[in-house]
MARKOL-280174 format. One record per residue: residue in one letter; x, y, z of N, C-alpha, C in turn. Coordinates in steps of 0.001 Angstrom, whole numbers. Layout:
ATOM|resn|n.c1|n.c2|n.c3|ca.c1|ca.c2|ca.c3|c.c1|c.c2|c.c3
ATOM|A|X|Y|Z|X|Y|Z|X|Y|Z
...
//
This chain:
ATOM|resn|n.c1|n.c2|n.c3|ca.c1|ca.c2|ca.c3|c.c1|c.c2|c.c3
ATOM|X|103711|174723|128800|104289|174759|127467|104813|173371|127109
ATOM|X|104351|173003|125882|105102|171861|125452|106934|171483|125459
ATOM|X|107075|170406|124719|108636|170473|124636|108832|170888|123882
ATOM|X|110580|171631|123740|110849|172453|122830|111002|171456|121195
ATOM|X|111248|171810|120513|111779|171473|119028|113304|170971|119391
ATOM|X|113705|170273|118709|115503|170429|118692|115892|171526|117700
ATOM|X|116896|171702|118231|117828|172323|117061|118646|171921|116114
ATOM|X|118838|172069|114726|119697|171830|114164|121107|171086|114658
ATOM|X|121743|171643|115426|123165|170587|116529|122855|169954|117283
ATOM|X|121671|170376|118116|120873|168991|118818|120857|167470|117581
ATOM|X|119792|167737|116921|119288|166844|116300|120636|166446|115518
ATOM|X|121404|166818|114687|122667|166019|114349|123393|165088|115423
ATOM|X|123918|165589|116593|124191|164929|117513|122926|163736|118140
ATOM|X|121558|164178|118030|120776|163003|118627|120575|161745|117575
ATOM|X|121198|162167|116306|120737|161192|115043|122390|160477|115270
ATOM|X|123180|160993|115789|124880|159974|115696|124492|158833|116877
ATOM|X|123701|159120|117402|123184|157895|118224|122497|157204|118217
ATOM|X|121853|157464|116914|120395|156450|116142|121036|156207|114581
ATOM|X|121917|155323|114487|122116|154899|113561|121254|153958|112857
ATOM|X|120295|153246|113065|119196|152557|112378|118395|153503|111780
ATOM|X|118255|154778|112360|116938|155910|111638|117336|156873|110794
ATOM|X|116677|157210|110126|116860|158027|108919|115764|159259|109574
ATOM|X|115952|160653|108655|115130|161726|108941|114125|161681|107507
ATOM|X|113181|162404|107795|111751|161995|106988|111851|163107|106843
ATOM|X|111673|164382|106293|111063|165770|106832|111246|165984|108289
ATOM|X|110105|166347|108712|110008|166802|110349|109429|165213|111612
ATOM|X|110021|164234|110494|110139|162813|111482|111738|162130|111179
ATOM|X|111449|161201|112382|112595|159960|112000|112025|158601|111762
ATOM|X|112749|157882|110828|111707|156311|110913|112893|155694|111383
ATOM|X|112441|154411|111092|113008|152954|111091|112307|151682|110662
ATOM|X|113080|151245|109989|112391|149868|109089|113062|148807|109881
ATOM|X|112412|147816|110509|112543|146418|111036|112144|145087|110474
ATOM|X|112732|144008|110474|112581|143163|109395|112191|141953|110672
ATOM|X|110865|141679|111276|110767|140266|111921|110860|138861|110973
ATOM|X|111588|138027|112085|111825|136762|111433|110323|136128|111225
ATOM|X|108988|136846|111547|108019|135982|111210|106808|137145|111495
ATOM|X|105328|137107|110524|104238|137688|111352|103774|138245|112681
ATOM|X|103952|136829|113158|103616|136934|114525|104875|137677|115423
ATOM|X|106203|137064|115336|106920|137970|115798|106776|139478|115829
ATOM|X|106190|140079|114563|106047|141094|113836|105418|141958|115224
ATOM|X|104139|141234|114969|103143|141468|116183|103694|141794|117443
ATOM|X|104136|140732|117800|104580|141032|119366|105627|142207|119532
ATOM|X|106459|142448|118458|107112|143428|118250|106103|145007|118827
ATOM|X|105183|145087|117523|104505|146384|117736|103954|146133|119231
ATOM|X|103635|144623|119652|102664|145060|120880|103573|145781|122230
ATOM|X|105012|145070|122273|105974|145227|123451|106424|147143|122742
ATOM|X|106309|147342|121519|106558|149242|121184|105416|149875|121452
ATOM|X|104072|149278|121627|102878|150146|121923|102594|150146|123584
ATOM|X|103293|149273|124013|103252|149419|125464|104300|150413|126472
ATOM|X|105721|150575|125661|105864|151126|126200|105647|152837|125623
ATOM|X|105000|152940|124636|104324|153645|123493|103530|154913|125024
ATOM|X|102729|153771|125258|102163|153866|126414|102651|154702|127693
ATOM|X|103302|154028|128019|103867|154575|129400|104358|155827|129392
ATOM|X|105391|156287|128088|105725|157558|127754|104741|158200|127141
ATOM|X|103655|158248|126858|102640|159059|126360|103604|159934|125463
ATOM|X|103965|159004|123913|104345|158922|123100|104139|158006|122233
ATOM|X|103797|158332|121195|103204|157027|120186|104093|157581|119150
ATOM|X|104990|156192|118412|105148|156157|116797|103571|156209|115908
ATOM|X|103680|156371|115353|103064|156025|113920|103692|154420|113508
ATOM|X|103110|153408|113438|103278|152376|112843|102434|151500|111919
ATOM|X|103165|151347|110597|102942|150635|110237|103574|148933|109776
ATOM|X|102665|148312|109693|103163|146833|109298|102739|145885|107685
ATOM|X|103731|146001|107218|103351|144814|106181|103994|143445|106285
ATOM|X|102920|142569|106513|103608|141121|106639|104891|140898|107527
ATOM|X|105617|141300|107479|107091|140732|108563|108089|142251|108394
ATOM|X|107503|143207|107678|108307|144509|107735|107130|145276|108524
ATOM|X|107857|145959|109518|107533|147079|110501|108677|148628|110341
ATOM|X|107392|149263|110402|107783|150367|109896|107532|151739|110985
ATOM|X|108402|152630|112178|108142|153439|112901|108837|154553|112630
ATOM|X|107485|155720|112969|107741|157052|112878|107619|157741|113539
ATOM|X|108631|158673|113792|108206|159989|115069|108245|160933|114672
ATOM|X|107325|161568|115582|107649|163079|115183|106712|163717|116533
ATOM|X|106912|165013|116964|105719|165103|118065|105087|166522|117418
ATOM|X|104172|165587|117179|102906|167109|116142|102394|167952|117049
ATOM|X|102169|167884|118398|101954|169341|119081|103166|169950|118932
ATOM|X|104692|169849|118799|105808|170661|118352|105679|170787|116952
ATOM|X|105506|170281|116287|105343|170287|114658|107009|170196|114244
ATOM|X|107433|169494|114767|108422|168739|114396|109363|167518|115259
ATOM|X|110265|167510|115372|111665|166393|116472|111700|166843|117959
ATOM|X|111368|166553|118796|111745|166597|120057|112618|165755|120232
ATOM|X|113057|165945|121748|113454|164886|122895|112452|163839|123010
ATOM|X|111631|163785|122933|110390|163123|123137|110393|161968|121841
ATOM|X|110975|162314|120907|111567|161557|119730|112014|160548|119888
ATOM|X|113294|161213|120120|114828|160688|120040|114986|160039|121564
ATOM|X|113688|160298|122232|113946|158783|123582|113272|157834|122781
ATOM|X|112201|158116|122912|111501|156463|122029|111996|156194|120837
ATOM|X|113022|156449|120230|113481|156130|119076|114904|154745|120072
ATOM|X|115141|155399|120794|116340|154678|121651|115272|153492|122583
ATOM|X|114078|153950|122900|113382|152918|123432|113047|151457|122356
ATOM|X|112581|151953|121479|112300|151006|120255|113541|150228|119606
ATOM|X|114920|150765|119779|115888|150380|119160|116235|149333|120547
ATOM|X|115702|149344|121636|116221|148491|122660|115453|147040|122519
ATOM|X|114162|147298|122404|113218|146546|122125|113110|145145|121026
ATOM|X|113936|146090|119656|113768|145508|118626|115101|144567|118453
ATOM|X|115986|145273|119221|117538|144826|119228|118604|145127|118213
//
């Protein structure tokens, strides 16, 4: 069986610890502002690696020096744990 969904008091309490992210519907984002393109880049590449390792992927997109990540885990069809770690992984990353 997959992971569960959060709950309603879960997910309030897992969002007081992600103050950079906002809730989407049944995701969370975050908007990041690199000081340059290329920074930009290396950004997504050091979030797709460890993207990787947790066999967890954002959704990302990039325009020019704004980066843009989303979670959500669509075999739950909505917020996991599985979220709200790589949301704390990416917020380590990005600083």
């Amino acid at each position: 069986m997959g992971t569960p969904l959060l709950s309603a008091p879960e997910l309030t309490i897992a969002m007081a610890t992600l103050p950079e992210w906002s809730r989407d519907g049944d995701a969370i984002t975050r908007t990041v502002q690199a000081p340059s393109f290329l920074a930009g880049i290396e950004t997504v590449r050091k979030v797709a690696a460890a993207a990787e390792a947790a066999d967890h992927h954002p959704d990302i997109d990039i325009r020019w020096r704004t980066l843009r990540f989303t979670l959500s885990t669509h075999s739950a069809g909505g917020l996991t744990t599985l979220d709200t770690a790589m949301a704390h992984t990416i917020d380590d990353l990005v600083g």
